[in-house]
N, C-alpha and C positions, 0 to 999 in steps of 0.2 A: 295705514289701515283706514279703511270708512269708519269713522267716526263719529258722525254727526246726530244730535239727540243718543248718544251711547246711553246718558246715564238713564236716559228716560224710554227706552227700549227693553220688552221682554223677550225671557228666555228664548224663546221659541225665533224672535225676530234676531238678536244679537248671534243666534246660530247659524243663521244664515248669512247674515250681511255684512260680519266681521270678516273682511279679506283684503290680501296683500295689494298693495294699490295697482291701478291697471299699467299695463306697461304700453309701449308706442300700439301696439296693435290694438288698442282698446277692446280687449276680450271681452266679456260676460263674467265667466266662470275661471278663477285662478288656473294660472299655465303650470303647469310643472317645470323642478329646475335643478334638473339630472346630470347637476356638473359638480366635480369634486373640488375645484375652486375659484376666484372672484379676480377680476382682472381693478387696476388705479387708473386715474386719471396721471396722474403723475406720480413721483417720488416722495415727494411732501404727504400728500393725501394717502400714501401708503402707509410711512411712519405714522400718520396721525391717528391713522385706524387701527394699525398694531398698539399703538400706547394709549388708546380708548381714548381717545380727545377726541375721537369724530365716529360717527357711531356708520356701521358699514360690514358687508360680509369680505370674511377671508378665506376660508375654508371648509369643506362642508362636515366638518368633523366638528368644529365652534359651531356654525349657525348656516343656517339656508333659509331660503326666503318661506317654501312649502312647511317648516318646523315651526319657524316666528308664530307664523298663523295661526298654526293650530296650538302652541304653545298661549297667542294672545287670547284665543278663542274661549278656550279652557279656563284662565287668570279670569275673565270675564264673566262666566257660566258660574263659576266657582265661586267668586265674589274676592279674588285673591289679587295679591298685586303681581306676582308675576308665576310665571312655570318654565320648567324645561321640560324636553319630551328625550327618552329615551328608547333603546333599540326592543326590550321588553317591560312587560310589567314585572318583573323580577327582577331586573335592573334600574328598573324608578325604586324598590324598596330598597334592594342594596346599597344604593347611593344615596338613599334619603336616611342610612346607616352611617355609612361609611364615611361624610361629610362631615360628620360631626362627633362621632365616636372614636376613643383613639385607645391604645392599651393603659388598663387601669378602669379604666371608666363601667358601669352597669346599667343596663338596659332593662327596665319593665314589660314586658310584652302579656297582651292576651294568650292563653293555652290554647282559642280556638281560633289558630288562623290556618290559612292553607300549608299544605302538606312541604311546598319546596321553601314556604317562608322558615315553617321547624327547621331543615336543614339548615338552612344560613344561622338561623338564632343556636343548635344545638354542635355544627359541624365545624362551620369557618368563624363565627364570632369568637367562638372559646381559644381557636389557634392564636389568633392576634392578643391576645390576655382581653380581652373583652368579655365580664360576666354578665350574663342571663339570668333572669327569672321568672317562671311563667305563673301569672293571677286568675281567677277565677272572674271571666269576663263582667260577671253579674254582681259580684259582692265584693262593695269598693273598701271593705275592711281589710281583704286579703291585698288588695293595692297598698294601702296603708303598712301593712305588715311587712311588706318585701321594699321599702324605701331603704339606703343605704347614703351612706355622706357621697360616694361616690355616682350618686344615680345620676342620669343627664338625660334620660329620653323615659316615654311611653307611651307603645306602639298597639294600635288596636285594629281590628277590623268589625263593622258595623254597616248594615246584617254579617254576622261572621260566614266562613267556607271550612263546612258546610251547612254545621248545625242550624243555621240563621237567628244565634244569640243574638239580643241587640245591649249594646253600651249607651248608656246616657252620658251623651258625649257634655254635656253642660257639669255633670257630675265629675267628668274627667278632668275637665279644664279646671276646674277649683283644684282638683287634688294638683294639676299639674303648676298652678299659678303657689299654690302652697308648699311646692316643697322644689321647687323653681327647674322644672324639667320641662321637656322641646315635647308638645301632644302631637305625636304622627299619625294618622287617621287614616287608611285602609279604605275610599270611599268605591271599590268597584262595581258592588254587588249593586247599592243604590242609584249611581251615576249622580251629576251634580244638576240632572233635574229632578230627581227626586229628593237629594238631602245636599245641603251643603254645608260642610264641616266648618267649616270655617265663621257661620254665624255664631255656631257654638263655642267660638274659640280656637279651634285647630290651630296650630300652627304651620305643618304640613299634612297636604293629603295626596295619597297617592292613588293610585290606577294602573290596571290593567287594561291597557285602552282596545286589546285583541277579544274584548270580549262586548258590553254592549256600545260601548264608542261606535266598535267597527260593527258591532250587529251584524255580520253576514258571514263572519268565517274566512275571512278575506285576507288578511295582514295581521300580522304581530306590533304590538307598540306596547309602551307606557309612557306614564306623566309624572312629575310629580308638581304640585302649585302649592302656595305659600307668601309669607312674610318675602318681602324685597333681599332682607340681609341673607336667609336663609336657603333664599333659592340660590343667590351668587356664588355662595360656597357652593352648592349641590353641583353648578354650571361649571366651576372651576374645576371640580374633581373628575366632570364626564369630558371638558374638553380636553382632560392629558389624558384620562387612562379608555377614552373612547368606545362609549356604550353610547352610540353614533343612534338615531333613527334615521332611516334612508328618507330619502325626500316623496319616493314614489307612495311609501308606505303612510309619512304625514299626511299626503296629498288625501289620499284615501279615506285618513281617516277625517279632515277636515273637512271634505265634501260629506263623512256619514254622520256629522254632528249636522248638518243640516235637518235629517231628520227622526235626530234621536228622542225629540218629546214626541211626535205621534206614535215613533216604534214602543216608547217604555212606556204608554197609555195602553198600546194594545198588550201588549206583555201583561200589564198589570192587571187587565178585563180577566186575563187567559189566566192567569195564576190566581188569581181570588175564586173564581169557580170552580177550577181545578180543585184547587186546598176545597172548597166546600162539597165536594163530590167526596174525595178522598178523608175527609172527617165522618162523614156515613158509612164510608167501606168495612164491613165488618173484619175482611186482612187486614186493613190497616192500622196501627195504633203511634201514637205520640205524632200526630201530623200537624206537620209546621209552616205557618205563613205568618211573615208578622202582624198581618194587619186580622189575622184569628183570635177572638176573643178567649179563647184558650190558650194564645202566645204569654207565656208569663212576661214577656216583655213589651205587650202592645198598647201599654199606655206611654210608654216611651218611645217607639216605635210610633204611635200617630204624632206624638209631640215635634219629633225630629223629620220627619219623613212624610213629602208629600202624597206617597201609597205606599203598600205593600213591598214595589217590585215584584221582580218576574221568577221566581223560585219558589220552590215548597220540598218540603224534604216529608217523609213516612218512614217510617216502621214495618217491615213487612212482618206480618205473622211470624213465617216459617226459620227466620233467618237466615242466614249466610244462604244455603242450598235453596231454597224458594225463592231468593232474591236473584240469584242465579238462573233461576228455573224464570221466572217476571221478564228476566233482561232481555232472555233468548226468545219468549214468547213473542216481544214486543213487534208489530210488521209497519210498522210505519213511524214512529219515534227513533231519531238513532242512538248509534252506543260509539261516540265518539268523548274524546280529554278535550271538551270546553264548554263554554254556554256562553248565552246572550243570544243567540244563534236567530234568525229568523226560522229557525228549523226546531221544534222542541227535539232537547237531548234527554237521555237519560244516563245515569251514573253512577255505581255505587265505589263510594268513597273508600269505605276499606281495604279493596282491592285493587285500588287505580290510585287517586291523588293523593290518598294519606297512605298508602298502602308500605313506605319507607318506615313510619313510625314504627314503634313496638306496640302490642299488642294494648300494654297498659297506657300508653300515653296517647294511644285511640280512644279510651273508654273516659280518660281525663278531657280529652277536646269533646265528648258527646259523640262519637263515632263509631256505632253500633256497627253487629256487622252485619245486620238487616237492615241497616239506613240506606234509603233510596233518595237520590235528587232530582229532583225535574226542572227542568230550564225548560219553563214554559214560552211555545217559540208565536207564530204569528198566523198559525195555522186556524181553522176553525174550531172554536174548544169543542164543540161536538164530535171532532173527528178527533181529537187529543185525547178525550174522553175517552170514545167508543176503544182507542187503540188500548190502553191503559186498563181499562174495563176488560177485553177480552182478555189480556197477558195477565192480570190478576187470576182470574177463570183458571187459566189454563194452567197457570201456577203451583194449582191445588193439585194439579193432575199427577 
C-alpha cells in the first residue's frame, strides 16, 4: 500500500491514495483481480503462505488483492487496526455475531435496528441457545437492567434504521468496559466520515457498505473493522463458511470511497434543508434529522458526529393510507429497498424493511405506520423539495 505520510494525511486524501501497490504495468488506478486463486514461486513459499510465516494470497475466498484494499482503506478511514470485508452488510453483522457468540452466551442489542438485523437477533440466534435482549436505544438504565453473567456483546446502530435514534456511544463504552462486553457499533447510516466509533471506544463496527460506501446503487458489500484480535476471529469464521465479497464488487467500492467526503457533504447540504422544509409542513409531524434541535438526541449527535447525515424520517398526517397516497404521488423521488443512493429514495418502513416485525415490536423500534424516510440523494434540493411538496398536496387529495 502507499503509505507515505499515512499518519499525517486526511480523510479525504487517505481515500484516495491508499492502494494496492502498482503492478509491472505501472497503472494509475488499481487493476482488478478476477481470479479465484494465487499461483508460488515454488513449494517452500507455498507451505510458508499456508502456515502464515509469509504473508501472501491463496485463494479468493481467504483474500484478494481488490478486498485487502478496501479492507486497508476502511481500517484507515475508521481509525481501526484492521477489517475484513464481506459478501453483504448482513453478513458483516452476522459474523461480527457469530465469531464470538456461541450457545449459552446473551446478546444486548438496541430495539431500533433494521428490519433483517431483528430476524437474525429473534429467528437464528435463539435456534443456536443464543439469548437476546432488546434495550431502549436512549435510556442506558434499561442496558443496565438486561446485564446477565452470561452477557458477551452490545450491539447498536447509530443514527439507528429508521427512526434515527442516536446512542452516546461514549456512554456505551463505559457500560461495556463495566460489565466486560465486546461494543459492536452499526456505523452505516453515518459512514466513518462523518462518525467514527471507534474514537469512542468501539470495538467493532460494521457497515453496509451497498449503501453510502457505494453511493450509486451499484454493488452489494459489507465491512466489518476493529481491534486486530477481533477482526482475526471474524476472518477465520468467513474464510471457512465463505461470505466471500467478489473482487469486482471490492473494486467498486474502493474506487467510491474515493469520493465519499464530497458525496456525504452534499447529502448532508440536502438533508438539513430537507428536515427544515418538512419541520414547517403542517402534514408533517415528529420530523427527524439529528442534527434538528428538536432531535432529543442532538446534543449527542453533534458530540459524536461530524453532520447530520443524509436521512430524515416524518410523520405523515394521514397514516398508513396518506402515506401510501405520498409515495404514489411522488414523480421524481424513487420507491426503491435502499438509500445512500445519489438518487433521493423514499420509504415507508412498515410496509417494506420492518414490515416482517409484529405490529407491536414496530411501535417498540419507533416505527409508525405513517413514518416516512427520505434518503436525501444529490439532486438539487429545490427539486427534492418541489417533488415532496407536490406529493404532500396531492396526498390530501
Amino acid at each position: 500500500m502507499h503509505a507515505a505520510n499515512r499518519n499525517l494525511m486526511k480523510f479525504e486524501t487517505l481515500a484516495i491514495r491508499l492502494q494496492t501497490a502498482q503492478t509491472g504495468e505501472r497503472e494509475h488506478s488499481t487493476p482488478m483481480f478476477p481470479t479465484s486463486s494465487f499461483v508460488f514461486d515454488d513449494a517452500e513459499q507455498m507451505r510458508a503462505v499456508f502456515a502464515d510465516e509469509e504473508e501472501g494470497n491463496i485463494y479468493s475466498r481467504f483474500t484478494n488483492p481488490n478486498c485487502t484494499e478496501l479492507e486497508d482503506k476502511i481500517a484507515a478511514l475508521e481509525g481501526t487496526d484492521d477489517a475484513v470485508t464481506t459478501a453483504s452488510g448482513m453478513a458483516a453483522i452476522f459474523a461480527s455475531f457469530m465469531a464470538f457468540l456461541k450457545a449459552g452466551d446473551h446478546l444486548i442489542s438496541s430495539r431500533a435496528v433494521f428490519g433483517s438485523t431483528h430476524t437474525i437477533l429473534h429467528q437464528y440466534l435463539p435456534k443456536w441457545g443464543i439469548e437476546v435482549t432488546l434495550v431502549d436505544p436512549t435510556d442506558p438504565q434499561t442496558w443496565n437492567d438486561a446485564v446477565r453473567g452470561n452477557t458477551k456483546m452490545f450491539f447498536v446502530e447509530t443514527p439507528s434504521n429508521p427512526g434515527l435514534d442516536i446512542i452516546d456511544l461514549e456512554a456505551a463504552k463505559s457500560f461495556c468496559v463495566k460489565n466486560n462486553l465486546i461494543l459492536n457499533v452499526d456505523n452505516c447510516f453515518a459512514t466513518p466520515y462523518l462518525q467514527q466509533p471507534a474514537q469512542w471506544g468501539a470495538d467493532l463496527i460494521t457497515h453496509s457498505a451497498t449503501k453510502y460506501i457505494d453511493g450509486q446503487g451499484r454493488v452489494v458489500g459489507g465491512i466489518v473493522a476493529g481491534r486486530k484480535e477481533l477482526i482475526t476471529e471474524i476472518k477465520k469464521l468467513c474464510r471457512s463458511t465463505g461470505p466471500s465479497l467478489s473482487p469486482f464488487n471490492a473494486w467498486v467500492l474502493s474506487k467510491s470511497l474515493e469520493t465519499l467526503a464530497v458525496r456525504m457533504d452534499r447529502h448532508c447540504d440536502n438533508a438539513e434543508k430537507l428536515a427544515q422544509f418538512l419541520a414547517q409542513h403542517p402534514q408533517c409531524t415528529h420530523v427527524r434529522y439529528p442534527f434538528l434541535d428538536s432531535h432529543p438526541g442532538a446534543a449527542i449527535a453533534r458530540k459524536q458526529m461530524k453532520r447530520g447525515g443524509g436521512l430524515v424520517t416524518f410523520e405523515i398526517a394521514g397514516g398508513l393510507e396518506q402515506g401510501k397516497r405520498f409515495l404514489d404521488a411522488l414523480k421524481m423521488l424513487s420507491l426503491t429497498a435502499n438509500l445512500g443512493d445519489t438518487r433521493s429514495i423514499a420509504t415507508h418502513p412498515a410496509s417494506t424493511t420492518h414490515a416482517k416485525l409484529t405490529p407491536e415490536a414496530r411501535v417498540e423500534a419507533g416505527i409508525t405506520d405513517g413514518l416516512i424516510r427520505i434518503s436525501a440523494g444529490l439532486e438539487h434540493i429545490d427539486d427534492i423539495i418541489l417533488d415532496i411538496g407536490q406529493a404532500l398536496i396531492m396526498s390530501e387529495q
